[in-house]
C-alpha positions, 0 to 999 in steps of 0.5 A: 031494065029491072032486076032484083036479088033478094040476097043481102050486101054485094050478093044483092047488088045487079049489074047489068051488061049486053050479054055475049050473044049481043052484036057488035051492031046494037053495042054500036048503037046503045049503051046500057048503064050497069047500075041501073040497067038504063038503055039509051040510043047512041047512035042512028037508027034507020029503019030501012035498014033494020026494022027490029033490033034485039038487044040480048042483056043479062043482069048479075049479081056481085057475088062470088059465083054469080049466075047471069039472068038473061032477057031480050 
């Protein structure tokens, strides 16, 4: 993932995390680095269990009163 805050110092740096809205389901089988947004496969997939995953994530800044970004 990739996200970007034109704002300076801490306020411009993103983290990155599963929203709220994200299952425990797609918590268990991936992990998502805050700095870079990262997404890796943790665990195994079956597709004859599920042939699509969303994943809900959203990207904010270290700011005071941080406003999340959210994408699926």
């Amino acid at each position: 993932l990739n996200a970007t805050d034109a704002d300076e110092g801490t306020n411009g740096e993103v983290l990155y995390s599963f929203s709220g809205y994200a299952p425990e389901r797609v918590r268990d089988l991936f992990s998502i680095d805050p700095q870079s947004g990262l997404i890796r496969v943790k665990g195994n997939l079956d597709y004859e269990e599920s042939g699509l995953i969303e994943i809900d994530v959203q990207a904010r800044d270290l700011g005071p009163n941080p406003i999340p970004a959210h994408c699926k």
